[in-house]
Structure formats: C-alpha cells, structure tokens
DORO-184722 format. One record per residue: x, z, y of N, C-alpha, C, CB in turn; residue in three letters. Coordinates in steps of 0.001 Angstrom, whole numbers. Glycine has a CB too. Layout:
N
SITE      n.px      n.pz      n.py     ca.px     ca.pz     ca.py      c.px      c.pz      c.py     cb.px     cb.pz     cb.py   residu
SITE         X         Z         Y         X         Z         Y         X         Z         Y         X         Z         Y      Ala
...
// end
This chain:
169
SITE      n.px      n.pz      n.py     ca.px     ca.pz     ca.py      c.px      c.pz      c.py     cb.px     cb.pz     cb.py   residu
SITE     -1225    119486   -118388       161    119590   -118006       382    118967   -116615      1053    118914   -119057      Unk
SITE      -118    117632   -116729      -161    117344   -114982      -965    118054   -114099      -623    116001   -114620      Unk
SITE     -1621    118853   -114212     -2614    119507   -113302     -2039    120819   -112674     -3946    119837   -114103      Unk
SITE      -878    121206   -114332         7    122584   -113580      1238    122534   -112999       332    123634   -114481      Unk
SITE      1842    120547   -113451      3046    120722   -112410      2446    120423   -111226      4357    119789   -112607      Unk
SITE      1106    119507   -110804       799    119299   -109563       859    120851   -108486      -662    118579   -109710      Unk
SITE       320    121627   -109326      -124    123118   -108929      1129    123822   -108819     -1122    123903   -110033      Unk
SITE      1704    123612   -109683      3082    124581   -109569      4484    123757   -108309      3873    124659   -111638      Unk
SITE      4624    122557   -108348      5135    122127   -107660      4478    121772   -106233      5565    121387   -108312      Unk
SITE      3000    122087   -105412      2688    122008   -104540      2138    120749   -104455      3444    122379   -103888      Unk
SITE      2096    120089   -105115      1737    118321   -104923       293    118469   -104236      1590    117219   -106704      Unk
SITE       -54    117305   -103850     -1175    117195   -102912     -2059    115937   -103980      -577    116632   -101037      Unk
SITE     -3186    116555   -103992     -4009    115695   -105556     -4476    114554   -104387     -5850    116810   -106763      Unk
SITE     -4825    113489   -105092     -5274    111945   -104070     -6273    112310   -103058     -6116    110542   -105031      Unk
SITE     -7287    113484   -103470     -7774    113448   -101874     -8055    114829   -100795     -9207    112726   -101949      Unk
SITE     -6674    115457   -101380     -6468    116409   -100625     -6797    117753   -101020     -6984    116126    -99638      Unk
SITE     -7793    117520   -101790     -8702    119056   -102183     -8035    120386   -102666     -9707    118800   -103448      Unk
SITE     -6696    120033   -102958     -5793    121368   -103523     -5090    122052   -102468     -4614    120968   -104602      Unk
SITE     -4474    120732   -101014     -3584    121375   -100284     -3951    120817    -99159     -2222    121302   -100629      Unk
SITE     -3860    121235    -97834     -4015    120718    -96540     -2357    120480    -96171     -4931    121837    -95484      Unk
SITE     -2441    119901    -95028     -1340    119897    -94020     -1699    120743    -92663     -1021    118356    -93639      Unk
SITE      -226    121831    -92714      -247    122361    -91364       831    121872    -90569      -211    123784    -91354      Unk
SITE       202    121862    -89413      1315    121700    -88090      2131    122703    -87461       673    121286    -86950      Unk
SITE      2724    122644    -87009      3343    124077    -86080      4609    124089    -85706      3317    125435    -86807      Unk
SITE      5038    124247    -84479      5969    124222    -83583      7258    125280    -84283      5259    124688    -82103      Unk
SITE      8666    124797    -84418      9240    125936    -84857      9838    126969    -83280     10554    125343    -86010      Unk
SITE      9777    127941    -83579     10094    128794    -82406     11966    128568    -81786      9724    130566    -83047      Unk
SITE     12602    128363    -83147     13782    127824    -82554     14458    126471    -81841     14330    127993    -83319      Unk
SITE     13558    125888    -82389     13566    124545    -81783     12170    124022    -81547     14326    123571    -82662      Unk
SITE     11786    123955    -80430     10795    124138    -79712      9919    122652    -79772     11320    124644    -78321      Unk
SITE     11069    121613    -79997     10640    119930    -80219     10566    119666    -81443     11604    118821    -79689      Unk
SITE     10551    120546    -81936     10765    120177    -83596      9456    120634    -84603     12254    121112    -84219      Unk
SITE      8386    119872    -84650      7410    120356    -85712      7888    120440    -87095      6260    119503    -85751      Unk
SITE      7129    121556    -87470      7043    121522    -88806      5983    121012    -89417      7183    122573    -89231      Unk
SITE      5890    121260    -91253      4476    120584    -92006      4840    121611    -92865      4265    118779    -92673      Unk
SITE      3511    122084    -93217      3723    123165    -94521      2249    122152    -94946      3603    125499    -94229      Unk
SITE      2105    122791    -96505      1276    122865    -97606       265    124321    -97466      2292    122836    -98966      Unk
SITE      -721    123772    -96953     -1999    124888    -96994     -2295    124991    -97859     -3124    124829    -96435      Unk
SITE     -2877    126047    -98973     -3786    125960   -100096     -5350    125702    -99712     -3644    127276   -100883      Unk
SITE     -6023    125367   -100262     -7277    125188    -99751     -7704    126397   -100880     -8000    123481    -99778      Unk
SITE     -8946    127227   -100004     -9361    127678   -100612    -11058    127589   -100920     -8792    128508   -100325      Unk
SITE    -11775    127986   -102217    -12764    127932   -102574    -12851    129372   -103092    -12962    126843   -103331      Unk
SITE    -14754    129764   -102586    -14960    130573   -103007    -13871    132007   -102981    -15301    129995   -103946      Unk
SITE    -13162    132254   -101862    -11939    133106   -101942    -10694    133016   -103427    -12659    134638   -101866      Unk
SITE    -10837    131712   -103468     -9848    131820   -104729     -9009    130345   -103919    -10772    131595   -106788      Unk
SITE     -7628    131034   -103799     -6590    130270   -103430     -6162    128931   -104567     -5437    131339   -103225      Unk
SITE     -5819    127567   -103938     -5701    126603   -105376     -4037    126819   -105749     -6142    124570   -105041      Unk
SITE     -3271    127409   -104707     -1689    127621   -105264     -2081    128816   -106315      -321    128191   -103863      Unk
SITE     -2595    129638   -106723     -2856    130486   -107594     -3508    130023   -108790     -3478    131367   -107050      Unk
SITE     -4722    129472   -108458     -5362    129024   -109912     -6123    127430   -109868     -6675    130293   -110367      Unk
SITE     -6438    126759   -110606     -6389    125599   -110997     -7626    125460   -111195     -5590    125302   -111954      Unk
SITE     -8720    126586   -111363    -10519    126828   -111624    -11428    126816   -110128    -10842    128678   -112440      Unk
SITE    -10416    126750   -109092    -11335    127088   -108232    -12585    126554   -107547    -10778    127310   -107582      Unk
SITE    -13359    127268   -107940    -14712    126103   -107196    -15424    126551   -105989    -16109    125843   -108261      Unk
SITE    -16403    125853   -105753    -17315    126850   -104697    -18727    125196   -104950    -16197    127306   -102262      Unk
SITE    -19656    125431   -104619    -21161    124971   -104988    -21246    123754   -103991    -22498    126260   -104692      Unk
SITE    -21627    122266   -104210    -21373    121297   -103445    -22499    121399   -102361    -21277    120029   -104217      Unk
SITE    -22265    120830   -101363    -23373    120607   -100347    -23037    119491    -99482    -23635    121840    -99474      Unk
SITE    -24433    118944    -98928    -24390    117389    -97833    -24212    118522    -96487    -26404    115972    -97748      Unk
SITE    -23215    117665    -95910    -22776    118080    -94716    -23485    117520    -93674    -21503    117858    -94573      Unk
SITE    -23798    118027    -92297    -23970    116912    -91153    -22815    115902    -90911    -24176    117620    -89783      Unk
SITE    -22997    114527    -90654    -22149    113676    -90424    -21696    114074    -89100    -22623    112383    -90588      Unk
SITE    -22382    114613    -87751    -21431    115073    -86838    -20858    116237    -86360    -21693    114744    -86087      Unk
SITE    -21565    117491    -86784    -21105    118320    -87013    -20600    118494    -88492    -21808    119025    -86540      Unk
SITE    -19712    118274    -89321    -19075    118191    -90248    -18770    119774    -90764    -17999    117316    -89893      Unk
SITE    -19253    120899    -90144    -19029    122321    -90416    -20218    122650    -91004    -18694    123215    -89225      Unk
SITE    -21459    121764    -90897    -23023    122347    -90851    -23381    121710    -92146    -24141    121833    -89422      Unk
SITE    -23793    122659    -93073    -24527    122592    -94702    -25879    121811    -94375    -24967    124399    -95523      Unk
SITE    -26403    121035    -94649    -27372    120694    -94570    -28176    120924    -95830    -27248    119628    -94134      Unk
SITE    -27446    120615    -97075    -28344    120996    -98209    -27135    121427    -99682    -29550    119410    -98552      Unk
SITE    -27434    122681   -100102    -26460    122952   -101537    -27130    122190   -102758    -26375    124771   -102017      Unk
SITE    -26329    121844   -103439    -26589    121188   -104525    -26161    121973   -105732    -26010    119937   -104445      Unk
SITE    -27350    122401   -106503    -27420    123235   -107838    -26584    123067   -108649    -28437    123115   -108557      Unk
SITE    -25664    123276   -109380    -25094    122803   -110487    -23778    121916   -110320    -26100    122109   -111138      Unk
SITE    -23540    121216   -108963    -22539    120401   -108861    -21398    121452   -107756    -23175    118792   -108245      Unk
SITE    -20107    121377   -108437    -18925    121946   -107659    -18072    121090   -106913    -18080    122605   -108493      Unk
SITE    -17480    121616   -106146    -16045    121136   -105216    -14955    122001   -105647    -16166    121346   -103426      Unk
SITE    -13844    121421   -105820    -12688    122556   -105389    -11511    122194   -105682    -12772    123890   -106008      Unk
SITE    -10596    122323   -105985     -8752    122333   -106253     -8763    120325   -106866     -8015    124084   -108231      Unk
SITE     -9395    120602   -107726     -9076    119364   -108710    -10401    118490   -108668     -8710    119885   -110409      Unk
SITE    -11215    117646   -108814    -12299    116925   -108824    -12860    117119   -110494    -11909    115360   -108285      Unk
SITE    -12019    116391   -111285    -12200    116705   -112683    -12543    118263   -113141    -10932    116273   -113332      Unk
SITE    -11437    119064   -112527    -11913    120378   -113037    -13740    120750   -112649    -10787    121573   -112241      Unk
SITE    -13548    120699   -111212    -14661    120817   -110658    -15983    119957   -111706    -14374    120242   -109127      Unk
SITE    -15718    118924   -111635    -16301    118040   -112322    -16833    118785   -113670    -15351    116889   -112510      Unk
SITE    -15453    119080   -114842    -16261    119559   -115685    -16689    121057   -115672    -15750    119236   -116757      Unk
SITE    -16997    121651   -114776    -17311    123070   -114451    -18824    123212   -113671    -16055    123655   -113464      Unk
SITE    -19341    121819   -113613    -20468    121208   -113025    -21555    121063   -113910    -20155    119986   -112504      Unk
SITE    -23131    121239   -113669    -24177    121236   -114922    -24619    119608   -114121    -25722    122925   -115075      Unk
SITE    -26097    119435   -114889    -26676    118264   -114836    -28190    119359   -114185    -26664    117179   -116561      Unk
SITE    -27737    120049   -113733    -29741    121324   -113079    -30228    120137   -112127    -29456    123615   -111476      Unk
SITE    -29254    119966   -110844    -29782    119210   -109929    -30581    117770   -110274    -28729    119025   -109132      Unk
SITE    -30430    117431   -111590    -31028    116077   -112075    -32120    116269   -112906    -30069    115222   -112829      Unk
SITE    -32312    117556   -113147    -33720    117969   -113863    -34942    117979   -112437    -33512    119878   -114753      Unk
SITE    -34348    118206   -111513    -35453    118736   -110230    -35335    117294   -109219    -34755    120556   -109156      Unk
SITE    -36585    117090   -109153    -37470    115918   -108017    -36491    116605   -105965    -40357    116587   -108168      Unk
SITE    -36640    117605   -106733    -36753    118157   -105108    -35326    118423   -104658    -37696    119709   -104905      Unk
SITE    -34420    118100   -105803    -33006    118216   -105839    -32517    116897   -105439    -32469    118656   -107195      Unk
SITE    -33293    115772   -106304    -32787    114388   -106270    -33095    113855   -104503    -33748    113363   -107610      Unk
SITE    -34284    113855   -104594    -34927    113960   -102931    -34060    113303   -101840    -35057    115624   -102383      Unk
SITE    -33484    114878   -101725    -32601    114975   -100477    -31195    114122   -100547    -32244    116549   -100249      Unk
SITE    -30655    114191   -102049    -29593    113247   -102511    -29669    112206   -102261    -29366    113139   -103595      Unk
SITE    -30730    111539   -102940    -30415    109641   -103095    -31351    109207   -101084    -31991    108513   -105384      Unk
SITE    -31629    110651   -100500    -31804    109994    -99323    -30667    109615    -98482    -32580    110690    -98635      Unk
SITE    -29756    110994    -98390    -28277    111108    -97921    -27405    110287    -98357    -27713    112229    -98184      Unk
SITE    -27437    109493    -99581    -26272    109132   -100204    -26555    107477   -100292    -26040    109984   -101693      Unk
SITE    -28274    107519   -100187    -28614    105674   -100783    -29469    105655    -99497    -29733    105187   -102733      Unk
SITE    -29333    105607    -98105    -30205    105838    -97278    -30550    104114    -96965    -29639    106895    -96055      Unk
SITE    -29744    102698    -97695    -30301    101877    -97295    -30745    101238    -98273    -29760    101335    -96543      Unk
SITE    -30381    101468    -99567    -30920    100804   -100678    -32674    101531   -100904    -29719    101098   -102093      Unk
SITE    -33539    100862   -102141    -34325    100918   -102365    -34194    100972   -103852    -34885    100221   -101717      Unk
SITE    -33481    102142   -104290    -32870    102625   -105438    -34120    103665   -105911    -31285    103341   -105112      Unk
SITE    -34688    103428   -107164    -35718    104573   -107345    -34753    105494   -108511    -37506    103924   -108013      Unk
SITE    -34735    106705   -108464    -34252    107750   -109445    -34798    108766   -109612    -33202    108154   -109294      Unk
SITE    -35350    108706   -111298    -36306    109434   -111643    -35584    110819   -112386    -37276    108539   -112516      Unk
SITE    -36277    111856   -112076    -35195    113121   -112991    -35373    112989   -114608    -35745    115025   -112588      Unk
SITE    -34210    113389   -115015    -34251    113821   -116452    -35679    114654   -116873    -32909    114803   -116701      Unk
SITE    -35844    114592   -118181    -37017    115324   -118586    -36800    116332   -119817    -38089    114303   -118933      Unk
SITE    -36891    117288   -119247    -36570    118388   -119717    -37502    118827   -121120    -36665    119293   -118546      Unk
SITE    -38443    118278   -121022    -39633    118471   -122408    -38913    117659   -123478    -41474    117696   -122135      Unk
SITE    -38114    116634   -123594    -37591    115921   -124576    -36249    116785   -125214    -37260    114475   -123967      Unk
SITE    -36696    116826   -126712    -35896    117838   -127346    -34013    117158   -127190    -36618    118012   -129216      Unk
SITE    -33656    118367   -127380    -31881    118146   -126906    -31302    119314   -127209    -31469    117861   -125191      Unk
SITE    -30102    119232   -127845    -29306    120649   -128181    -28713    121074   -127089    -28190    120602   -129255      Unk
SITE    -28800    120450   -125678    -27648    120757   -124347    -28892    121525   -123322    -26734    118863   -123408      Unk
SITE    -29032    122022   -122678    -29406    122527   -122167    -29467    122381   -120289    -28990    123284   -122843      Unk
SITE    -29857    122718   -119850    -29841    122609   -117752    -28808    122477   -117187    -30266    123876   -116802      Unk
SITE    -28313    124034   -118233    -27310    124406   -117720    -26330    124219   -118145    -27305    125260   -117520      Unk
SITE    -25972    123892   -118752    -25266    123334   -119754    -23983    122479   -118781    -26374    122331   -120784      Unk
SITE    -22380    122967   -119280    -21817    122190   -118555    -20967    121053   -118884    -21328    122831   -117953      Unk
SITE    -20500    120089   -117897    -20015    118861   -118128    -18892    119106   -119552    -19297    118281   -116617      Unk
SITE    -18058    119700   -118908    -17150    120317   -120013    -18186    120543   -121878    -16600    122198   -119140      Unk
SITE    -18780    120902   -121855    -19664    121261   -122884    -20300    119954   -123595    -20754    122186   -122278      Unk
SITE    -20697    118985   -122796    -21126    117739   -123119    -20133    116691   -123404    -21898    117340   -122166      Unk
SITE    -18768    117009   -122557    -17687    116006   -123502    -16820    116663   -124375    -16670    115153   -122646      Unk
SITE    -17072    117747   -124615    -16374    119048   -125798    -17286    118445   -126907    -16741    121193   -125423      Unk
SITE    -18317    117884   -127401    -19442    117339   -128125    -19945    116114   -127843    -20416    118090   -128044      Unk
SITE    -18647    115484   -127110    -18720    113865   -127154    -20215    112899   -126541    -18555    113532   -128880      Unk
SITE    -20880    114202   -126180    -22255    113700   -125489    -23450    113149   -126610    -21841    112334   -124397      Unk
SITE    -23247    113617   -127875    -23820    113430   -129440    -24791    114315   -129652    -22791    113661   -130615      Unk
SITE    -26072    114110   -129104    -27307    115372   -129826    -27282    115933   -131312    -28879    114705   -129856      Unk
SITE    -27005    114530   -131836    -27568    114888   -133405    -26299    113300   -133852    -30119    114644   -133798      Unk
SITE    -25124    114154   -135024    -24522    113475   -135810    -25164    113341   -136748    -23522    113784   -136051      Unk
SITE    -25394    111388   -137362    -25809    110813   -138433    -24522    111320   -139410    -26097    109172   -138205      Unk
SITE    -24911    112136   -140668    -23646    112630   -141398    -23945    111606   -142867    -23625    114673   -141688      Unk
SITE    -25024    110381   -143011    -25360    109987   -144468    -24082    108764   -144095    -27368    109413   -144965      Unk
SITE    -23466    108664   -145435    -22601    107684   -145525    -23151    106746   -146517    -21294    108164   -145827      Unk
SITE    -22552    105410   -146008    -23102    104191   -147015    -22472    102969   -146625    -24750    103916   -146958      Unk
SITE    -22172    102310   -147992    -20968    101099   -147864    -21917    100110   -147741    -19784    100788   -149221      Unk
SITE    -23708    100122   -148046    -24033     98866   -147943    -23857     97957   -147507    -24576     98737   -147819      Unk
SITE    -24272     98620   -146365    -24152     97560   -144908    -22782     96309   -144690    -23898     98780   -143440      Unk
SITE    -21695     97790   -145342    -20374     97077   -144842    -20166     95822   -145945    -18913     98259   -144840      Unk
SITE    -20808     96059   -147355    -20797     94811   -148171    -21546     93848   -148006    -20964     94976   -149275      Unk
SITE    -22850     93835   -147254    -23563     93290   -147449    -23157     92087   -145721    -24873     94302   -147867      Unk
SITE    -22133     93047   -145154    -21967     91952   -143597    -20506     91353   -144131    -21777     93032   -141551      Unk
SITE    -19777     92178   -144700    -18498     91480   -144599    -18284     90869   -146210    -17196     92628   -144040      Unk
SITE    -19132     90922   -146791    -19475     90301   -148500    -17784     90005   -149273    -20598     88269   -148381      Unk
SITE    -17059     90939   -149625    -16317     90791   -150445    -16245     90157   -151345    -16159     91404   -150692      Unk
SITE    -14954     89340   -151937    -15279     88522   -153560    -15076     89534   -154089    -14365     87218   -154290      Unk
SITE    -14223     90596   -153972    -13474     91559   -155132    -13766     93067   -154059    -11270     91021   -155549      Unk
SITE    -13150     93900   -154992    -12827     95499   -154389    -11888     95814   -155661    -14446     96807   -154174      Unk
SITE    -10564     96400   -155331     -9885     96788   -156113     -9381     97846   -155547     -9162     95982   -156558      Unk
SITE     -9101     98808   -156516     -8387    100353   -156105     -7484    100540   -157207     -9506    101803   -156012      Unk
SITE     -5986    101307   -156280     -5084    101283   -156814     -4356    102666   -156179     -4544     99962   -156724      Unk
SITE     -3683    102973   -157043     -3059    104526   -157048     -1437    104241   -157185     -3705    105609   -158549      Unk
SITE      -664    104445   -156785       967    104537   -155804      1355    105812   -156536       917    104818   -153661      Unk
SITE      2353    105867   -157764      2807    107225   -157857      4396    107410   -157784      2273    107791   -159158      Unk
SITE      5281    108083   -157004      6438    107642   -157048      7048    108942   -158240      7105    107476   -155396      Unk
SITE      8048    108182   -159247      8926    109300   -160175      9736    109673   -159463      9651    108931   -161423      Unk
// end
C-alpha cells in the first residue's frame, strides 16, 4: 500500500530510484525555473506506470559514471530497492568469477575472504531461485513437523498440568 501511494502520488523513494528531478526554464517567465518529477526508467518500463521495474545491476566506472564495467547475474536495480531486491536470485554467489570482481570493487581495502555458496549441498531453493521465493518460505529447507512436550517438561518442570473446558448455557 505504501509502495502504490508512493507511485501513485509521485513521491520520490529515499534514494531517488523511482523519480529524478528536472529543471527547465518556463517560456513565460523566463526567471522562473521550474522542477518536474522524471520517471526513471528501467529496462523501457517507466516507474510512474509500474512498480516491477527492473533492469540487471552493474559496477560502474567511478569517473566515467556512464561506463558498465561489470553486470552482475541475478542482482536488479530499479523503481523500489526492495522490489528490486526481492526480484533478485543468489546466481552471482554460486560463481568465484562473479564474487571476484565484487568484493574487489566493493572491499578494495579490506582483506575480507568470500567464499561462494556450494551448490553440491542438497537444498529445495535453487540458483535461481528468487529472493521473494526464499522469504515466501521463510528461508526453511526442511520443516521439523515431530511435536513433543518433553523437552518443555523436562526444562520448565511443572508441579501440576490441569485442563479445563469453559462451556457457556
């Protein structure tokens, strides 16, 4: 609901990613700028229209700021962070050659080692598998479904247990 009045009312999300600011001179009054609300767009999908829009993340050059230096598999940009976020897989963290270029760009002074996920270890989620999908299933491979009061008697040791039934005439 906050995501469609932000969208429907034009709001500008905390770091911009839904709407730009434009400048521009009005023609009748010549000293007088205006400011409009740009949509930003991803992937040719306008964010005043839809609320999904993504397009595929990539490290930029720090001085040319127009120039891709490297796309990143599986991780999105676009309108919302969260959306993006859960519309995003975990691929790039299965691959050495993905992480690489990341924790060089991103940890270039630490001495941070990060090893990829391992894909041979059994799991119901998959590569591709997306964020959305993993907190739709609480991030839980395998629910323990056996129930048992032992434990709970044996830590919190009751003197009594009594059960009682409430019937109103």
């Amino acid at each position: 609901m906050i995501q469609n009045t932000t969208q429907a009312n034009a709001l500008f999300s905390a770091r911009w990613t839904n709407y730009d600011l434009r400048m521009s001179f009005s023609p009748r009054l010549p000293r007088m700028q205006l400011v409009a609300p740009v949509p930003q767009v991803y992937s040719n999908c306008r964010c005043d229209i839809s609320l999904s829009c993504i397009e595929q993340s990539a490290t930029y050059d720090t001085v040319d700021t127009t120039t891709k230096l490297f796309l990143i598999p599986g991780i999105y940009s676009g309108c919302f962070v969260m959306e993006s976020l859960l519309q995003s897989t975990l691929e790039c963290f299965y691959n050495q050659t993905c992480i690489e270029p990341l924790s060089s760009y991103f940890l270039s002074n630490t001495s941070l080692v990060i090893t990829t996920l391992d894909s041979s270890l059994p799991s119901r989620f998959l590569e591709n598998s997306t964020i959305q999908e993993l907190v739709d299933k609480l991030m839980v491979e395998q629910w323990n479904l056996s129930m048992t009061f032992e434990s709970y008697y044996s830590a919190c040791q009751p003197i009594r247990c009594t059960y009682s039934e409430k019937h109103v005439w």
